[in-house]
N, C-alpha and C positions, 0 to 999 in steps of 0.2 A: 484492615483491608488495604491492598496495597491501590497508589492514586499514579495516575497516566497522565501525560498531558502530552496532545497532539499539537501539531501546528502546520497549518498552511492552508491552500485555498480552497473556499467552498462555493460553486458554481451551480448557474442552473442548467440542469439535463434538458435540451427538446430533441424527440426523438419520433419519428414517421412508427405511425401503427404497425404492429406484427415486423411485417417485414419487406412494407414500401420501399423504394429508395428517395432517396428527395425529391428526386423530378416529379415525383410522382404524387408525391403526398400533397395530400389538401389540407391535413392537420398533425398539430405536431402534441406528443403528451412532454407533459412541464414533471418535473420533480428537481432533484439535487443529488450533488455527489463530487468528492474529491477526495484524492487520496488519502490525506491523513483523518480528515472525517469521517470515513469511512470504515478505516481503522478504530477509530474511537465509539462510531455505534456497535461493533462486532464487541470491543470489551466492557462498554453500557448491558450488551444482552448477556453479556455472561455474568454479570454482576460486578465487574470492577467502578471502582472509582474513575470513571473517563472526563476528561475536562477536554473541548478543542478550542485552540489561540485561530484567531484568523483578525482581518477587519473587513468589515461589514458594513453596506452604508446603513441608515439611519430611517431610510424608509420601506415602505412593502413589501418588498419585495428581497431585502435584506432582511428582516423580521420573518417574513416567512422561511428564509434558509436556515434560518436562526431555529425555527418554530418544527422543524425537518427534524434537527437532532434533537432538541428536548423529549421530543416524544417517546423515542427509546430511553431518555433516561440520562441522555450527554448533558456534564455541566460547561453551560454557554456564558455562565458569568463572567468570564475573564473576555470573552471577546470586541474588542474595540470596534467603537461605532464611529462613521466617519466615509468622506468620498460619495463619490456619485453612483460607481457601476457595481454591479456585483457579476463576476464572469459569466461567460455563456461556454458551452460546448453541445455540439453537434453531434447526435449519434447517430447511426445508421446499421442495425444489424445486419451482419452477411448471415450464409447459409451455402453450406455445402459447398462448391467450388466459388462461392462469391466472398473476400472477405468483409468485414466490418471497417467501415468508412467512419472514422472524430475527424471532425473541423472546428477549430480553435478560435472565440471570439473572446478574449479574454486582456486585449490591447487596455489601458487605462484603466482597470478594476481597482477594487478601495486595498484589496492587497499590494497588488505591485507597485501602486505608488506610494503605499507604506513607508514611514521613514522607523530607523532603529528606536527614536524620541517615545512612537507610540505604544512600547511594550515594556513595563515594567519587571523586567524576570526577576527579581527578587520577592517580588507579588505574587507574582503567578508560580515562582516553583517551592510555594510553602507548604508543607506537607509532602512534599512530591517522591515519588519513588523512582518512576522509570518517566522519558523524554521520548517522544518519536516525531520524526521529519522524515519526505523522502526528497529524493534528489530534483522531483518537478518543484518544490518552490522556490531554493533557489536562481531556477535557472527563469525565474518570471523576472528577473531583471540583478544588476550591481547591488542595490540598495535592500535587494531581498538577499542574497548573499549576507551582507553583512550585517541583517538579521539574525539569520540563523546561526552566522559565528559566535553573536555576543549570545543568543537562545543558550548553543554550546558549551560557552566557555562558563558560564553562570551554573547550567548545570554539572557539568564536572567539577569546581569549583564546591557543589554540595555533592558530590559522590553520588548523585543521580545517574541512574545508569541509563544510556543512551542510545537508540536503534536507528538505523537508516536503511531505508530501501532504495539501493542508487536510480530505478526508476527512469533511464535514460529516454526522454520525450525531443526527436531529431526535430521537431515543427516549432520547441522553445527555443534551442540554443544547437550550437556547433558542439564537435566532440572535441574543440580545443578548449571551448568556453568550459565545458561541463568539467573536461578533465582537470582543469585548472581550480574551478569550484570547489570539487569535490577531495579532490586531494589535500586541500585546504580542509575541511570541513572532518573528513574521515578520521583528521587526527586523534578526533574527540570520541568516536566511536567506536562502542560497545561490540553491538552485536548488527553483521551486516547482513543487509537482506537482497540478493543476487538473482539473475537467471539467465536462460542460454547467450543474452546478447549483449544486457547492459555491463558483466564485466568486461568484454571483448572493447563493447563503445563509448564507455566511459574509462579503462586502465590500458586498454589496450590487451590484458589478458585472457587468451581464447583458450578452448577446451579441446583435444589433439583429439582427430577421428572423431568428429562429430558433424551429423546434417542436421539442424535442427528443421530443415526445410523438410527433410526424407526422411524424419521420424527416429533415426539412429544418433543414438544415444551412448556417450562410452564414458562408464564409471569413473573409468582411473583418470580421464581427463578432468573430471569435474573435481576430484579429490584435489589434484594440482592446481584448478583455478581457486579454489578455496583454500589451501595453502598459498598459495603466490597472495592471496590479498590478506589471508592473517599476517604474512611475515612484513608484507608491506605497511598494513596500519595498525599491529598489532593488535586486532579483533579479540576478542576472548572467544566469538564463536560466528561462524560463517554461513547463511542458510543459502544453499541455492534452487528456486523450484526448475522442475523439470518439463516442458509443455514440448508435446510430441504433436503434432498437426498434423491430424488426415486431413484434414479439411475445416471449416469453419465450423461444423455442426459438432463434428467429434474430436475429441482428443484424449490422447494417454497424457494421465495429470501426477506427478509425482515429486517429492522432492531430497536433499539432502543435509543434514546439517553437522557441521564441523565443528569438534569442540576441542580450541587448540589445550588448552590444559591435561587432558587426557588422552591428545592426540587421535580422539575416534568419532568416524566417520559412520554415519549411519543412516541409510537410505528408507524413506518409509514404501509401504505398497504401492503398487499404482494402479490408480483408477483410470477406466474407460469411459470419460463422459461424453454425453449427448446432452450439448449445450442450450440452455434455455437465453442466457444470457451472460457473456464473458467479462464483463465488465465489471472493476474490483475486485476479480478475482483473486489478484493480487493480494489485494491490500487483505481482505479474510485472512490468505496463509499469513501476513503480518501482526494483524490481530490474533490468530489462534496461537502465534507463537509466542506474541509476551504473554498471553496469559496464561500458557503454557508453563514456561519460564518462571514467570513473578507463582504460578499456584506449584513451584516444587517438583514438577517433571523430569525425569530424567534424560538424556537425549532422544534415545527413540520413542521414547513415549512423546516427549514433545513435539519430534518433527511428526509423529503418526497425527496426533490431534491439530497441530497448522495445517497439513494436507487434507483431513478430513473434511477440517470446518469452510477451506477452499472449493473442493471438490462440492458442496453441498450447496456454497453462493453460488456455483456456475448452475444452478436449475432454479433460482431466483432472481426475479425481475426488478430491474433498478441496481445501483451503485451501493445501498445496504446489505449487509449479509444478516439474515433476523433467524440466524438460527441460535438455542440454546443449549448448555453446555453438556445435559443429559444427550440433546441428539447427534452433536457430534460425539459425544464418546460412545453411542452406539455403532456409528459408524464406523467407528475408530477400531470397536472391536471387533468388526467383523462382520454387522448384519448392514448389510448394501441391499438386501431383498427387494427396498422399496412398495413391501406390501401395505396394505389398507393398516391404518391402527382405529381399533373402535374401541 
């Protein structure tokens, strides 16, 4: 069985009922969620080897973030204990012409004042197959940065193969800081994981004839931003999703992935959803795709099951995507019916 190891911050969710907005709310629901953890409960539920790196303080409240991903099955052993805070973030569902509101408390957490001293990656990447990072946790500060270089360099260093989802967050950092980050960092990586905006705001490269605002979407653009960042960091394969926004409630969900070796591009279906909750969405199409990838998939077959198993977290409440591998690949085949099963 092939072994994963995520890394970066894992925060607690408070979020106003149904579909409060702040002002409004007299109570908030608590759980957890961050991108690369999130990542790594999606390949817990398919049955991979998932371990997530982060640091965590040492009390309650840190043990219960901790105590979030074991349940599905995440190995939490490697995560260092240590620091006062463990992040906050803000959620606020929109609906229909209103969008979704995050507000970021996440200043002085046991991550970002993380020093490189507290991670042993020669510990942590034994056994290891594949590495995943996205671009939010370097940019929680310098020192997180030069984390994830040495994370990188250690894993390449063992021919671990290694994912990024550049993940551009404008509320952590500038697109000069990011770009500077990342360009650094992409050296090391495998396979990149893109969508309508963060190559434009993190490389500067945009997709020609495109409204991602007005829902118009144009192929051959997307095939040359995914070429332009293979040639630039030498990718082996480039995914980019596709997110068409009527509105907050619904959207056209689809993606594509580039596979520079064989030079083919291959777009999977696209779904029409009617959003339960958008939140990790992402990171799902990221999980569905290593273990897509690591279980032998071919390319369309792979981007159809990271699209699937996305499509399937956006009607799932919380930053978890708890679907199984049987149901996305039902989905993947073609029954979207969403009738009763008895």
């Amino acid at each position: 069985m092939s072994r994963i190891v995520t890394f970066g911050e894992l925060m607690v969710r408070l979020q106003p009922f149904n579909y409060e907005r702040f002002v409004q709310a007299n109570t908030l629901e608590f759980s957890f969620g961050g991108g690369e953890a999130n990542v790594a409960v999606s390949l817990a539920n398919y049955g991979m080897d998932a371990a997530f790196v982060t640091k965590l303080p040492a009390h309650a409240i840190g043990q219960a973030a901790i105590n979030s991903l074991r349940r599905y099955g995440v190995d939490t052993s490697l995560i260092v204990r240590g620091g006062d805070r463990v992040g906050i973030y803000y959620n606020e569902k929109g609906a229909s012409q209103r969008g979704s509101v995050c507000i970021y408390d996440r200043a002085n957490s046991a991550i970002q004042l993380a020093q490189p001293a507290d991670f042993d990656w020669n510990k942590i990447f034994e056994g290891v197959d594949w590495f995943h990072f996205t671009g939010i946790t370097p940019a929680l500060g310098p020192n997180v940065v030069e984390i994830c270089k040495e994370a990188c360099k250690a894993a390449k260093e063992r021919g671990i193969k290694i994912s990024c989802d550049l993940n551009y967050r404008g509320k952590l950092w500038t697109r000069d800081q990011a770009r500077a980050a990342m360009t650094e960092l992409c050296q090391y990586v495998d396979v990149c994981i893109s969508n309508e905006e963060d190559a434009k705001d993190v490389f500067g490269i945009e997709a020609e004839a495109t409204d991602i605002y007005g829902g118009k979407l144009n192929r051959e653009g997307y095939k040359s931003v995914a070429r332009q960042l293979a040639e630039k960091f030498h990718f082996e394969k480039v995914a980019i999703t596709l997110r068409e926004s009527h509105s907050a409630s619904d959207n056209g969900w689809s993606a594509m992935l580039y596979d520079v070796a064989s030079d083919e591009y291959c777009f999977s279906k696209k779904y029409e959803l009617r959003i339960i909750d958008r939140v990790g969405g992402g990171d799902s199409f990221g999980g569905g795709l290593i273990y897509a990838l690591l279980s032998g998939k071919g390319t369309q077959a792979a981007v159809e099951f990271a699209v699937a198993a996305s499509a399937l977290k956006h009607t799932i409440e919380g930053d978890y995507n708890m679907m199984t591998v049987s149901e996305v690949e039902k989905l993947a085949g073609g029954d979207g019916s969403g009738r009763i099963q008895r």
